[in-house]
C-alpha positions in Angstrom: 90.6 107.8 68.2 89.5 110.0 66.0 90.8 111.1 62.3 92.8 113.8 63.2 95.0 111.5 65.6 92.7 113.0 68.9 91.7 109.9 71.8 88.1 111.1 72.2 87.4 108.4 74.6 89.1 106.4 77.0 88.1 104.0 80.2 89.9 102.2 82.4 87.9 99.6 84.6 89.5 96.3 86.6 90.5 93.3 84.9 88.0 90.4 86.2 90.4 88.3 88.4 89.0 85.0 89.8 91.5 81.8 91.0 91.7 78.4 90.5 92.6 75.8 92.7 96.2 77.3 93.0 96.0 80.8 92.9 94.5 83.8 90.8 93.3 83.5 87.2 91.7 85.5 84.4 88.8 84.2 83.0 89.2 85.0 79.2 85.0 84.4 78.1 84.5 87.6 81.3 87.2 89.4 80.0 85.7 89.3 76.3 82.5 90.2 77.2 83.4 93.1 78.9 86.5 94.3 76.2 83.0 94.2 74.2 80.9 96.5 76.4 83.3 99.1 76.4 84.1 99.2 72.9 80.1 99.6 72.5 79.9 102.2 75.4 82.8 104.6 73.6 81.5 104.0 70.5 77.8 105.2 71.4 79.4 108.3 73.2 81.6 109.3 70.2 81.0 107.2 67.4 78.3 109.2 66.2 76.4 106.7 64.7 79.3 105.6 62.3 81.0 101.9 62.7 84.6 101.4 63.6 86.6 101.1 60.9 89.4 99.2 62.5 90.5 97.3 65.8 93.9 96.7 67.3 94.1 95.0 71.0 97.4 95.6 73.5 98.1 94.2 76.6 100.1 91.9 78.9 102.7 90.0 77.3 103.2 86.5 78.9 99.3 85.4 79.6 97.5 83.1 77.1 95.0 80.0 76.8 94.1 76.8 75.6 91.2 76.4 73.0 89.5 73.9 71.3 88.3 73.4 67.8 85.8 76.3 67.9 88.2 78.3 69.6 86.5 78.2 72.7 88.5 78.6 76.2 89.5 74.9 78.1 90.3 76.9 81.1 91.1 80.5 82.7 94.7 82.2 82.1 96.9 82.2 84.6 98.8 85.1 85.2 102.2 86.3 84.4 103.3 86.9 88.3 102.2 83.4 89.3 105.0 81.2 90.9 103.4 77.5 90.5 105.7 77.1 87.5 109.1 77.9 89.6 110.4 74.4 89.9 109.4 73.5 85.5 111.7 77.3 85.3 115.0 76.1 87.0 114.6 72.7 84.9 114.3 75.0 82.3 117.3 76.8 82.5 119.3 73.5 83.6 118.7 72.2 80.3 121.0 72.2 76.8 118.1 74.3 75.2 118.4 77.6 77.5 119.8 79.5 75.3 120.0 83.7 75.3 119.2 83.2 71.9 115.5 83.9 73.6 116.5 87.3 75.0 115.6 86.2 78.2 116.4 83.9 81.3 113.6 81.2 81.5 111.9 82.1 85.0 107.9 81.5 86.3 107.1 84.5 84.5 108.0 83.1 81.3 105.2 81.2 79.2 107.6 78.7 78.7 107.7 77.7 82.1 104.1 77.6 82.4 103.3 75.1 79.1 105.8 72.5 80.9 103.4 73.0 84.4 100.6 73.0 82.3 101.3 69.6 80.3 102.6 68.0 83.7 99.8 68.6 85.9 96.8 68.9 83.4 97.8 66.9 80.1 94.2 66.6 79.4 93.8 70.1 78.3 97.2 70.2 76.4 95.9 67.3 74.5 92.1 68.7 73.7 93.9 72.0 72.3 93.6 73.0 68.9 96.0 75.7 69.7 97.1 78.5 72.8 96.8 81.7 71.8 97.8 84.8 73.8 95.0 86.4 76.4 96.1 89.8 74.7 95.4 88.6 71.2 92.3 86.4 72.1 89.4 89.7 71.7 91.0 89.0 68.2 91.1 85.9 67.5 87.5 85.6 68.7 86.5 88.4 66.2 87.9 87.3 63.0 87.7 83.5 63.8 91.6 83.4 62.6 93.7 81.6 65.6 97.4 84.0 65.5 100.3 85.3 68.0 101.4 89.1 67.8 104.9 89.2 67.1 105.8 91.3 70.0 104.0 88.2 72.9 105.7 85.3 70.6 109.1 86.8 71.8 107.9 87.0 75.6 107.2 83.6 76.3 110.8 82.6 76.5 110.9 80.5 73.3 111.2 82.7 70.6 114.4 83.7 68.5 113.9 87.0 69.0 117.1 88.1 66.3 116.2 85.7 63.6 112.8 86.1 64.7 111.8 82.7 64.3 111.0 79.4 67.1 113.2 77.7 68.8 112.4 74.3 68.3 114.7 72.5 70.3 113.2 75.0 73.7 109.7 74.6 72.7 109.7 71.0 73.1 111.5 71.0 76.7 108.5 73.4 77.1 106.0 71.0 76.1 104.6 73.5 74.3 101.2 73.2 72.6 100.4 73.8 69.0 100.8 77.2 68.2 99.2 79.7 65.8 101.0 81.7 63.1 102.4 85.0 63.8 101.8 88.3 63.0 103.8 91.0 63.1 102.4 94.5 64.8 100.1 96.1 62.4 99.7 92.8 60.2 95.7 92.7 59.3 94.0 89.2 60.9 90.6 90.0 58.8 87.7 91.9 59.7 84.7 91.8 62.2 82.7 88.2 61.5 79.9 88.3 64.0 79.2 89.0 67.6 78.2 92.2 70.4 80.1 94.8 68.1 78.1 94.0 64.6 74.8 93.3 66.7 75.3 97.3 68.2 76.4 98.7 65.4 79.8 99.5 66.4 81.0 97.3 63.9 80.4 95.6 60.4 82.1 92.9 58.5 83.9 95.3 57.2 85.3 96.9 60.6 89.5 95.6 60.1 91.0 93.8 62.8 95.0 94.2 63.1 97.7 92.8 65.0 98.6 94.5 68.1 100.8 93.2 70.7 102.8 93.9 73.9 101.7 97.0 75.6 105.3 98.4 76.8 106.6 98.1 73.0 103.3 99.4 71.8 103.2 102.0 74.1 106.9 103.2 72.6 106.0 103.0 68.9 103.5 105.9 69.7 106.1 107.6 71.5 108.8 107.0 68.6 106.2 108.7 66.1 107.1 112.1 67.7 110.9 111.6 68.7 112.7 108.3 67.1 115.4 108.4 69.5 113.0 108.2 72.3 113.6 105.8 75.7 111.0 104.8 77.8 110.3 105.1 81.6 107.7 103.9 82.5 106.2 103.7 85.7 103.3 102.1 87.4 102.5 99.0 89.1 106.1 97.3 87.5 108.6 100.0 86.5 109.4 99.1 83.4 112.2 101.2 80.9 112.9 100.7 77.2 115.2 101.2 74.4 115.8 99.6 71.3 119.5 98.7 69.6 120.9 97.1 66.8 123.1 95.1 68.7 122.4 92.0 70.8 124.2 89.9 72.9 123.8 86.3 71.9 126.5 84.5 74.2 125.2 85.6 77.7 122.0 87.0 79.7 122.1 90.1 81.3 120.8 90.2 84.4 119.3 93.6 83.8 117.9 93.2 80.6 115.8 91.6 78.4 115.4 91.5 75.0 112.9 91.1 72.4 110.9 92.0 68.9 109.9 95.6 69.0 107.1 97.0 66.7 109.0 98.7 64.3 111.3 95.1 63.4 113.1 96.0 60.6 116.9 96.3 60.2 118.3 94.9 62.4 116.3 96.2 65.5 116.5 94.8 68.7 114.1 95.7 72.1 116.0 95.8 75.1 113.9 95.7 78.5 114.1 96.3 81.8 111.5 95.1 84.8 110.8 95.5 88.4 109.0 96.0 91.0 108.1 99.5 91.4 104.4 99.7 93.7 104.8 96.8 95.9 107.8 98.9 98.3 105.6 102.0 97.8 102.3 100.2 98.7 104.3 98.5 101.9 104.7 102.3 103.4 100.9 102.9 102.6 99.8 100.5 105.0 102.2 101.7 107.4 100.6 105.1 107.4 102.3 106.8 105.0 100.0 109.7 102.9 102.0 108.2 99.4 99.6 110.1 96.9 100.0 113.3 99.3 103.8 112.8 99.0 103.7 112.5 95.0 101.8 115.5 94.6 103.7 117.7 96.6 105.5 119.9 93.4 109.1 119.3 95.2 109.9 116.0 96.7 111.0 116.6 100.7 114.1 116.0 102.4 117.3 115.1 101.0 119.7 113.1 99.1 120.5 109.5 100.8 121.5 106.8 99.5 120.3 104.5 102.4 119.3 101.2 102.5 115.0 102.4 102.9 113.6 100.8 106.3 110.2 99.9 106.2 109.6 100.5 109.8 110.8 104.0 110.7 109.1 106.7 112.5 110.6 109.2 109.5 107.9 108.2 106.9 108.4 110.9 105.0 112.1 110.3 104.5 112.0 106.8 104.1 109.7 107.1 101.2 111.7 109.5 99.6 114.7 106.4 100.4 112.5 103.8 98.2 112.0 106.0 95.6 115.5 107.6 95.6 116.6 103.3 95.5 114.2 102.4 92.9 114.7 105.5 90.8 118.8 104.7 91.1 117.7 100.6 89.6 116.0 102.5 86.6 119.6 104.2 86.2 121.5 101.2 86.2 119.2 99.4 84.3 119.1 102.5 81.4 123.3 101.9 81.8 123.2 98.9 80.6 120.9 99.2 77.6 123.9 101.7 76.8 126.4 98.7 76.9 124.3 96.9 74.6 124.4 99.6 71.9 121.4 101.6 73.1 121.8 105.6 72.0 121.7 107.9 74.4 118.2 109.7 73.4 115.9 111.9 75.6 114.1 110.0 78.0 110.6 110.2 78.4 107.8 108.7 81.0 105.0 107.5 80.9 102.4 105.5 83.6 100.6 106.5 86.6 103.2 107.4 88.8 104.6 110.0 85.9 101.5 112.5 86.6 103.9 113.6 89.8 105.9 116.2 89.1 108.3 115.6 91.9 108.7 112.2 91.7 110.1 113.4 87.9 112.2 116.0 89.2 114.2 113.2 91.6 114.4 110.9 88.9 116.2 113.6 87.0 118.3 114.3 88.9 119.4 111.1 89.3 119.4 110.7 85.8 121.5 113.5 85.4 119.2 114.8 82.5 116.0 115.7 81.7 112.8 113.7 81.4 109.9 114.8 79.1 106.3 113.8 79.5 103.8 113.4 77.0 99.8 115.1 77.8 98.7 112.1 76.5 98.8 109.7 79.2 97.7 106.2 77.7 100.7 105.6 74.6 99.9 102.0 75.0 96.0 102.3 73.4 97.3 105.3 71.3 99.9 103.2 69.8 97.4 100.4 69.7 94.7 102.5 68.0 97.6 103.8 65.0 98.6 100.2 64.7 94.4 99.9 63.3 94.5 102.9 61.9 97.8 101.8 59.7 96.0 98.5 58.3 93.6 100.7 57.4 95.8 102.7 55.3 94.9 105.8 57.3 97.9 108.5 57.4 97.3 109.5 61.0 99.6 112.1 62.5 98.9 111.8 66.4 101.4 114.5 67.4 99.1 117.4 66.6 97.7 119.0 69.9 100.4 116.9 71.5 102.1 118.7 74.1 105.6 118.0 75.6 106.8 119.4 79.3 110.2 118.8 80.5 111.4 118.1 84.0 114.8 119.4 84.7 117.3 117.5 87.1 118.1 119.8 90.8 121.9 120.6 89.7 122.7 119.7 93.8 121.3 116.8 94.0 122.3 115.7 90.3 125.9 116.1 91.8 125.1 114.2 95.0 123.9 110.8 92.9 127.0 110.8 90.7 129.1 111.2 93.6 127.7 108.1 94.9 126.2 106.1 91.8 128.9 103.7 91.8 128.4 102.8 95.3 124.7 101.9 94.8 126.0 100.0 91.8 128.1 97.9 93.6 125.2 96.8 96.2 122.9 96.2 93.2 125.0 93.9 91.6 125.8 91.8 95.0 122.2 91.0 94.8 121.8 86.8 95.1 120.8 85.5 91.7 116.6 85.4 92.6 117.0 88.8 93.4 118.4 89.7 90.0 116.0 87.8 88.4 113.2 89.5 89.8 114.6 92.6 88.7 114.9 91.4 84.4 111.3 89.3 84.5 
């Protein structure tokens, strides 16, 4: 990003997935390396010779390693969606500690849950650790030498007070959790460049800041909330994931919709609320049954009409049933957006963002099911925007990204609008008869 607020260069490439003996895995040292490369490839397309004056690093919320004294990796990450910590969860949420105090139900998901698999079956590592520091946060830690935790991945791993904003002590240690670094809140400066690929291209000097950043959905909604404050998120790609904040939380139950934690902005009061589930994997079923998805998506009206059926994933009406998953998943996001309105959540314009938000009629159905309209941003990456003001803040640059910004908005089809809130009530009622695994997959 440049001065005036303007992404002049972006690139998206795989994450480098490998396994372990169980099942996938990240291996952090690959990942570094090529974080590295990129940041040297943008900066010799753009950078125009001058270094980088500041560094801030988003990304998934629950992955993290071990590392030793020097700070090097004992192992690979394991990933969010792996299910070898299922049975440490349930003992997890059996126990006196659970509390909703955390924001969220204990689950495999959780970095909670995978500490206690981690110090059960590999106590070796646990003990060798100088510390666990997030996988988003690592690119950081590496840089400055300074071992931390952004604010915003503290409150995902299931063990963080996320209204006083503080550990819980008494869930840590059912967690076995390992020694863990301070915590910095989004924005907070960790130091500046110390050595490395960056200083050794010229992308970077000792004097190149490197700041805090955090969870991408949160990130991704403090650029957003630069233009409109009241703004709540959709968005939608591989998870579909929507988000609000509120000054109220509820402390005496979970909600089996919802989760909660610390948002960027966390001052008075202010409270994330999120919602998660499974957006591509329905979609991705009907792919490899034949169905043209991206065809379907970029068609500028979505085909056929209202249903609120049960979607069928073998059917010789392809077209319609795909219209049924999204119609069902679409109608989740509603509920989901409901109940961040029980919780104290304003009802402000709603706005997308993610891959699936480039089609125009996928918009136009979730209007109308909405029963309002949905604006999208042209800049389709808030999550490294908002990363890349978060840098530019500890920087003290005044940055106003909203300049050659543009906003469209997708208006709701008034006769279908009126056919989903005939019938919301009745999809409600099916969503909530879901068996408890069910509605946990929906609030991971």
């Amino acid at each position: 990003m440049d001065r005036s607020g303007r992404a002049i260069w972006t690139r998206a490439v795989p994450t480098p997935r490998g396994s372990d003996a169980i099942g996938g895995a990240t291996d952090p040292q690959a990942l570094f390396a090529l974080i590295e490369d990129m940041i040297i490839e943008g900066w010799q397309a753009v950078g125009k010779g001058k270094p980088l004056t500041a560094i801030a690093t988003t990304g998934v919320g629950e992955d993290g390693i071990y590392v030793d004294g020097n700070l090097k990796p004992l192992g690979p990450a394991i990933p969010w969606f792996d299910r070898r910590a299922t049975e440490q969860a349930a003992f997890i949420r059996s126990t006196a500690a659970a509390t909703p105090r955390a924001g969220i139900a204990m689950d495999h998901t959780r970095t909670g849950a995978k500490w206690l698999w981690m110090r059960q079956e590999h106590p070796e590592v646990v003990l060798a650790a100088r510390c666990w520091v997030a996988l988003t946060d690592h690119p950081s830690v590496i840089w400055t030498r300074r071992p931390f935790m952004s604010e915003t991945l503290a409150s995902r791993t299931g063990c963080y007070d996320v209204g006083a904003r503080t550990w819980l002590p008494r869930l840590l240690e059912t967690c076995g959790a390992p020694p863990l670094p301070e915590i910095l809140r989004a924005g907070e400066i960790v130091g500046t460049v110390s050595f490395g690929s960056l200083i050794e291209s010229g992308a970077a000097t000792i004097h190149t800041i490197v700041a805090a950043g955090g969870h991408d959905h949160p990130i991704a909604a403090s650029a957003i909330q630069r233009i409109d404050p009241m703004a709540r998120i959709d968005s939608i790609g591989t998870a579909n994931v929507v988000y609000a904040e509120t000054r109220s939380f509820p402390l005496d139950h979970f909600d089996p919709f919802l989760s909660f934690m610390v948002p960027v902005r966390a001052t008075d009061g202010i409270i994330a609320c999120l919602g998660v589930f499974e957006f591509s994997s329905a979609v991705q079923a009907l792919q490899a049954d034949g169905v043209d998805v991206r065809a379907f998506l970029n068609l500028p009206r979505m085909p056929g009409k209202p249903s609120l059926a049960k979607p069928l994933l073998k059917t010789t009406e392809l077209t319609r049933n795909l219209r049924s998953v999204l119609e069902g998943e679409s109608l989740t996001a509603r509920q989901m957006f409901d109940n961040m309105n029980a919780v104290g959540v304003e009802d402000g314009p709603i706005y997308a963002t993610g891959g699936w938000s480039r089609s125009r009629s996928l918009l136009e159905l979730r209007a109308s099911i909405y029963g309002k309209p949905i604006r999208v941003l042209s800049e389709q990456e808030p999550a490294v925007i908002g990363a890349a003001l978060l840098a530019a803040g500890a920087a003290d640059e005044l940055i106003d990204f909203s300049q050659g910004i543009t906003i469209e908005t997708i208006d709701p089809d008034a006769n279908w609008a009126t056919f989903y809130q005939e019938h919301y009530q009745d999809f409600c009622k099916q969503l909530q008869a879901l068996d408890r695994p069910g509605r946990e997959r929906l609030s991971n």
